[in-house]
C-alpha positions in Angstrom: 33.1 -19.7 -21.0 30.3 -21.9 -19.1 29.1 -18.7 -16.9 27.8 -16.8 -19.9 26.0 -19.9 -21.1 24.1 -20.3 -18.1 22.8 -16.7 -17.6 21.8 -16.4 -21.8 19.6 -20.1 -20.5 18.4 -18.3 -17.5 17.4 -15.0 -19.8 15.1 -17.7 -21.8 13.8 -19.5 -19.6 12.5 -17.1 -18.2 10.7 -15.9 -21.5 9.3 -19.4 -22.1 6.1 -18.9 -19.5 4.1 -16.9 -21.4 4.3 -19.0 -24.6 3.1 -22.1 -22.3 0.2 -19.6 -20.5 -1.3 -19.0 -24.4 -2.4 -22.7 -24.3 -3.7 -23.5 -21.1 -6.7 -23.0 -19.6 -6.0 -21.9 -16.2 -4.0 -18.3 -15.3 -1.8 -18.8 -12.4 -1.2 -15.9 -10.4 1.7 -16.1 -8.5 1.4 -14.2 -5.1 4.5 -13.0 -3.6 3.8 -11.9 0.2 4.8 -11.6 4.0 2.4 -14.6 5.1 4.5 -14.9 8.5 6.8 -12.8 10.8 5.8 -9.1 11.9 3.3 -8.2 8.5 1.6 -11.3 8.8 -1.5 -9.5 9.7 -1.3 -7.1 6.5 -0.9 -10.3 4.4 -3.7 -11.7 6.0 -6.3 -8.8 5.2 -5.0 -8.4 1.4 -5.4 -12.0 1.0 -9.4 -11.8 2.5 -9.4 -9.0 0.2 -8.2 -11.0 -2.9 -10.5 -13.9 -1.7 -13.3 -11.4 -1.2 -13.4 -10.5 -4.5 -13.3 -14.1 -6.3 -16.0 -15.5 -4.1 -17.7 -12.2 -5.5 -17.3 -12.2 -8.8 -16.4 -16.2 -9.5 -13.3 -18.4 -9.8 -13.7 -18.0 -14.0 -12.4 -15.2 -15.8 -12.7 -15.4 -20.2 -13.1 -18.6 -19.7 -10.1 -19.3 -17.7 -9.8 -20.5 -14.3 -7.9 -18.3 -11.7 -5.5 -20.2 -10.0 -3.4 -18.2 -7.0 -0.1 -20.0 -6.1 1.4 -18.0 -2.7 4.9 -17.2 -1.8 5.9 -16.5 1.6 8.9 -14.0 2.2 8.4 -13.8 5.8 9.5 -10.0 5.6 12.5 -11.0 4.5 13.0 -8.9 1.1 16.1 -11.0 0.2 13.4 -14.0 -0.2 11.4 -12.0 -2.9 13.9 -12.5 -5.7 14.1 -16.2 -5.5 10.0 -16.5 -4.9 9.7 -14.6 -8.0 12.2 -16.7 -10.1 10.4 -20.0 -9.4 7.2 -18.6 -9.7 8.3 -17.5 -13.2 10.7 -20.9 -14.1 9.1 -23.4 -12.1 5.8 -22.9 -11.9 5.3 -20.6 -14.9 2.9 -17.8 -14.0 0.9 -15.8 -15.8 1.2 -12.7 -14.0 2.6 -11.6 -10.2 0.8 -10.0 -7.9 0.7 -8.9 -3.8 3.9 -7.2 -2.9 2.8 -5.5 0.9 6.2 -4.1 1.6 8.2 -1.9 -1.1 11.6 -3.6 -0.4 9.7 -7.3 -1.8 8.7 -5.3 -5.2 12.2 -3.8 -5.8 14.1 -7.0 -5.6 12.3 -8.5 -8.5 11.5 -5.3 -10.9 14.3 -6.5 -13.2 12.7 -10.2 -13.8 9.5 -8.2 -14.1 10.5 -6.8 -17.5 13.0 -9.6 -18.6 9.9 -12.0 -18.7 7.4 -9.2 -19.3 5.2 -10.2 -16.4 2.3 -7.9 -15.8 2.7 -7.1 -11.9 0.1 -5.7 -9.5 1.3 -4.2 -6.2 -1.2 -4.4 -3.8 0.1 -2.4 -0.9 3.6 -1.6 -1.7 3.4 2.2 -1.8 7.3 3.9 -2.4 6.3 6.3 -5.3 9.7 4.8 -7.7 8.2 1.5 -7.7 6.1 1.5 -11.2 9.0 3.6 -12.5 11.2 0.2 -12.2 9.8 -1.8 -15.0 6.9 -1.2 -17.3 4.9 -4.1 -16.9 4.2 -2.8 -12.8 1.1 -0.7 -12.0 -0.8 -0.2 -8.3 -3.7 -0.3 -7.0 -2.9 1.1 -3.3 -1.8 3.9 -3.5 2.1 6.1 -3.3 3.1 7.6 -0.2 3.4 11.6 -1.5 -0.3 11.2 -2.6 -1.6 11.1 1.1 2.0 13.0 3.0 1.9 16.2 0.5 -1.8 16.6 0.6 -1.5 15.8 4.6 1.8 18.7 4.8 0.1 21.3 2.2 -3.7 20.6 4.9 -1.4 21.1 8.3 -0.2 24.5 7.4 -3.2 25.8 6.1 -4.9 25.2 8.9 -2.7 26.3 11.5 0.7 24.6 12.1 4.0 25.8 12.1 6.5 24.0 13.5 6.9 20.3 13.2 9.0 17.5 14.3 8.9 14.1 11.7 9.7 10.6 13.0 9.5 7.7 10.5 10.4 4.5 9.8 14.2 4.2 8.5 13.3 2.5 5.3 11.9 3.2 1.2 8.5 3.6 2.3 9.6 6.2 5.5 11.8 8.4 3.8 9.3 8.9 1.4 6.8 10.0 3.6 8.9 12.2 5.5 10.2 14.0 2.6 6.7 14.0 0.8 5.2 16.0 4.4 8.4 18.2 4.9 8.7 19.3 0.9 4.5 20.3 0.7 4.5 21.4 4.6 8.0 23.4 3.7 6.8 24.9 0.4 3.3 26.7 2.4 5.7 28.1 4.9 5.7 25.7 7.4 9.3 24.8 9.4 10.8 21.6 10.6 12.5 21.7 13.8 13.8 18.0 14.2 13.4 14.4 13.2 14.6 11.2 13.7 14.3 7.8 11.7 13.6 4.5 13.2 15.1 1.3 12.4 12.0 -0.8 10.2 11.9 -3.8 13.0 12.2 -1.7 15.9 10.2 -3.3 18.4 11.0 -0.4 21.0 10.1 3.5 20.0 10.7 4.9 23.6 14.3 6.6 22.7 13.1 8.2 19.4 9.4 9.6 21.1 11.8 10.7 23.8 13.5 12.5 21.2 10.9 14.0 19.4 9.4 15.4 23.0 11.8 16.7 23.9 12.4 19.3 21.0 8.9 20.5 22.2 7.4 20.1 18.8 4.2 22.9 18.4 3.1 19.0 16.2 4.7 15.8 15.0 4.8 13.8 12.0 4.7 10.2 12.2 4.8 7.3 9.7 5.6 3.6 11.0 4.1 0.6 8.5 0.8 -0.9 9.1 0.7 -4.1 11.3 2.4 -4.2 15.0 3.8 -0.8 14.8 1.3 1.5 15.1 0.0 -0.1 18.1 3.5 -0.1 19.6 4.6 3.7 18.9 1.2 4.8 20.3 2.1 2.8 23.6 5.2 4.5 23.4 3.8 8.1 22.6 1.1 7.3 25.6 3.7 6.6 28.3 5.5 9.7 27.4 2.3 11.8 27.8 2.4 12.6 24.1 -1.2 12.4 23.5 -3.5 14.7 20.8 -4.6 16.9 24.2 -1.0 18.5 24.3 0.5 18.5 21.0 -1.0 18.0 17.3 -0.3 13.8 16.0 -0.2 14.0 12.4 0.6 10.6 10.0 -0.7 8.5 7.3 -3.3 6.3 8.2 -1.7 4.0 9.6 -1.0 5.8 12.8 -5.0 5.9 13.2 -5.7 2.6 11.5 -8.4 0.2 14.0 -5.9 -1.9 16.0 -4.1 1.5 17.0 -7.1 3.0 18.2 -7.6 0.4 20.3 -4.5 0.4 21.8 -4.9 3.5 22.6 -8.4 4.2 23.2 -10.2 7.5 24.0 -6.4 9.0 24.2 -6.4 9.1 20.4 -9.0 11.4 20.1 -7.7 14.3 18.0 -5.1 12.6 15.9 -5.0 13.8 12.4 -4.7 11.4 9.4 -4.7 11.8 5.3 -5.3 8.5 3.9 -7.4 6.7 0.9 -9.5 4.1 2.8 -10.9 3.6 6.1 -14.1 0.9 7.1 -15.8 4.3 8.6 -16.0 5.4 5.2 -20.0 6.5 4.5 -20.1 6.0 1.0 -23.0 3.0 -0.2 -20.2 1.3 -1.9 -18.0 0.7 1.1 -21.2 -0.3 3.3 -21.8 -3.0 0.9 -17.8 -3.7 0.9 -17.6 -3.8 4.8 -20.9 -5.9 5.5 -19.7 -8.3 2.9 -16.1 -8.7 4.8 -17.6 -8.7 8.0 -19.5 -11.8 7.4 -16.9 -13.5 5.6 -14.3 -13.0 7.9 -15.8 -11.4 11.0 -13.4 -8.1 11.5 -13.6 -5.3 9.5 -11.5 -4.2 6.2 -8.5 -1.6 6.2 -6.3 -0.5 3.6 -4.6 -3.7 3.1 -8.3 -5.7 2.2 -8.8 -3.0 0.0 -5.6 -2.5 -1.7 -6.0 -7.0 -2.6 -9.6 -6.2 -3.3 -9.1 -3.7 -5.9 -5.9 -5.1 -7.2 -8.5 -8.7 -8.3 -10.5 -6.1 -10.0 -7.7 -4.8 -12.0 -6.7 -8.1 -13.0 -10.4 -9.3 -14.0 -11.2 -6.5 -16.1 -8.0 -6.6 -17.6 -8.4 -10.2 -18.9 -11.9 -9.7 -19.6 -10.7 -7.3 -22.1 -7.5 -9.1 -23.6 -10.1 -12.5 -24.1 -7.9 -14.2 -21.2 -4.5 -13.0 -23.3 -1.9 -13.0 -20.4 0.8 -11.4 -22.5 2.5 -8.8 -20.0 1.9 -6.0 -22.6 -1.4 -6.5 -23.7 -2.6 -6.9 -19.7 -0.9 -3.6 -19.0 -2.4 -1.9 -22.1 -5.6 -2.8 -20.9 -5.4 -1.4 -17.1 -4.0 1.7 -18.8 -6.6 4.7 -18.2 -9.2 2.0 -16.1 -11.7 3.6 -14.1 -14.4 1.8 -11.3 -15.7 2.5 -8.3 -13.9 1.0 -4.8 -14.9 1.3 -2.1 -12.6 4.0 -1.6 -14.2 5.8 -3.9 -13.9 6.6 -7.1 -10.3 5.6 -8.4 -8.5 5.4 -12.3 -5.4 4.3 -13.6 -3.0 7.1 -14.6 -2.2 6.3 -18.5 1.3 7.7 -18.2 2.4 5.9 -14.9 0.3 3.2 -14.4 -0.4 4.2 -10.8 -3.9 4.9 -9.2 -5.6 8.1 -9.1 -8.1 8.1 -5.7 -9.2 10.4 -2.9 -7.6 11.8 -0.2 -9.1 11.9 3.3 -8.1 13.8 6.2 -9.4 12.3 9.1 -9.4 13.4 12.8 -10.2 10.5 15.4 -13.4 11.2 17.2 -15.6 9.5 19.9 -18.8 8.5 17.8 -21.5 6.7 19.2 -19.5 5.4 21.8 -16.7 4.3 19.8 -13.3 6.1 18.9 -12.9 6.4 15.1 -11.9 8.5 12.3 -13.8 10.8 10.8 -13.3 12.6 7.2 -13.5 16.2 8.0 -11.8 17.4 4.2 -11.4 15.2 1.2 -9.4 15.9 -1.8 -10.3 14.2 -5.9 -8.8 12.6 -7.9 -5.1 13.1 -6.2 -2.1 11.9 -8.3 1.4 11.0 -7.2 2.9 14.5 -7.4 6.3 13.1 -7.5 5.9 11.3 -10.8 4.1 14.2 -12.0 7.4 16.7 -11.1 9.2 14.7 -13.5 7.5 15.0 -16.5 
């Protein structure tokens, strides 16, 4: 009879926040992140991002002090759950926010809705993840956005056959499926591919693999961080290099620490992706001079996936009066539109995810420098996945 009692107790108290938030003065964010181990670095841009922002636009939103309270989870997705349930019971919350792996959002969707927390996922990008609990939207973006678009580009403009290699988690499978299903559908064929373990530190076995199919291209996707830089050392040793055989990915095969690992032997990689510094638009310039003198390195899709994810949640309370009740915060992001420096982005109505642009970039030598450049850009893409199951 006593293990009933304690779960109804746990069910309240994990309602009670929100009644408590009504009367203070102060929202509390609580941040729930991979501060240490191997995405330390993606945590560390998405917080500049988030601190970007408040220095930007003040520490005071209606009337109400923004107070961030950080959780580390090491990259340990087990550690998410527990983060979020002192965040909520202990230190009563207003609303969570962060999330830059998907594994860290989907241990905690359930306490999401049980105490109606209105959730912002920075970076997390499996396309399932604001189908888990009403009270989660995004302001990064979903993996099918940028792989379809990327699988649909690749075939009409030449390619055939392709061989995928991903990372053996949420997040990889859903890219892989998202290139092979548009590439597919055109007409395209996949010969091979292999998945990777997510904290392999060693690709040489799997690149091995993939040459020796003797792919016409490949299809990559590996998580942003130490990754890339390590796959394109591997992809380098084995003379895989854009010269002899088309690299295709998300962005985070191209992103700046990966170019320069590999320097001028990235030249021809191909890319779709929402953000990059490079990007010429006034808005970004402002974004990137701003970052650059705050924290001396430039932005990437982390910064700007914390960046816009502030904005959501100012403009949200701005319009609830400072309300932090999780349905009236996600009423209010519902249909949102701004300008980031992405370009222009909104928030889909019906599933709470962004709407954004879609680049495809090839890495070039520009002035000197290896980067990439947009050479086709698609509007105002939504998550097709979400939008096959209407």
């Amino acid at each position: 009879m006593r293990q009933p009692l304690i779960i109804v107790l746990c069910g309240l108290l994990l309602h009670v926040p929100n009644g408590v938030a009504a009367a203070q003065d102060t929202v509390k964010i609580g941040m729930i992140m991979t501060y240490t181990g191997q995405f330390a670095d993606a945590a560390a841009q998405m917080d500049h991002g988030i601190q970007l922002y408040m220095k930007q636009h003040g520490g005071t939103v209606a009337g109400k002090k923004i107070e961030l309270i950080k959780k580390d989870t090491a990259g340990v997705p087990d550690a998410a759950k527990r983060l979020a349930q002192e965040l909520i019971v202990n230190d009563h919350v207003d609303l969570l926010a962060g999330f830059v792996i998907t594994p860290e959002i989907l241990a905690i969707t359930d306490l999401t809705s049980e105490a109606k927390k209105f959730t912002v996922v920075m970076n997390a990008a499996t396309s399932i993840i604001t189908t888990k609990s009403p009270y989660i939207t995004r302001s990064s973006v979903t993996l099918p956005q940028n792989c379809e678009t990327l699988g649909t580009w690749a075939y009409k403009n030449g390619v055939r056959k392709v061989f995928t290699l991903v990372s053996d988690y949420a997040p990889g499978q859903d890219a892989e499926s998202a290139f092979q299903r548009a590439f597919t559908a055109a007409g395209g064929q996949i010969i091979g591919s292999v998945r990777v373990p997510l904290a392999n530190p060693d690709f040489s076995a799997f690149v091995q693999r993939a040459k020796d199919s003797d792919p016409e291209a490949i299809f990559v996707f590996v998580p942003g961080g130490s990754q890339p830089v390590a796959l394109a050392k591997a992809m380098l040793e084995r003379g895989m290099d854009p010269k002899k055989i088309k690299i295709m990915g998300q962005g985070e095969l191209s992103d700046e620490s990966a170019l320069k690992a590999m320097g001028e032997t990235a030249v021809g990689i191909i890319t779709a992706f929402h953000y990059d510094y490079t990007h010429p638009s006034a808005r970004n310039k402002e974004f990137v001079a701003a970052y650059n003198a705050e924290f001396k390195r430039n932005p990437d899709f982390f910064s700007v996936g914390g960046y816009d994810g502030m904005h959501m949640i100012y403009e949200a309370l701005k319009k609830t009066g400072g309300n932090t009740s999780g349905d009236d915060l996600i009423a209010a992001v519902k249909g949102m539109r701004w300008e980031s420096p992405r370009g222009p982005v909104a928030i889909d109505p019906e599933t709470r995810d962004i709407i954004n642009p879609v680049y495809i970039r090839r890495v070039d030598k520009v002035n000197g420098q290896v980067q990439n450049v947009e050479i086709a850009k698609f509007d105002n893409v939504k998550d097709p996945v979400k939008g096959r199951m209407k």
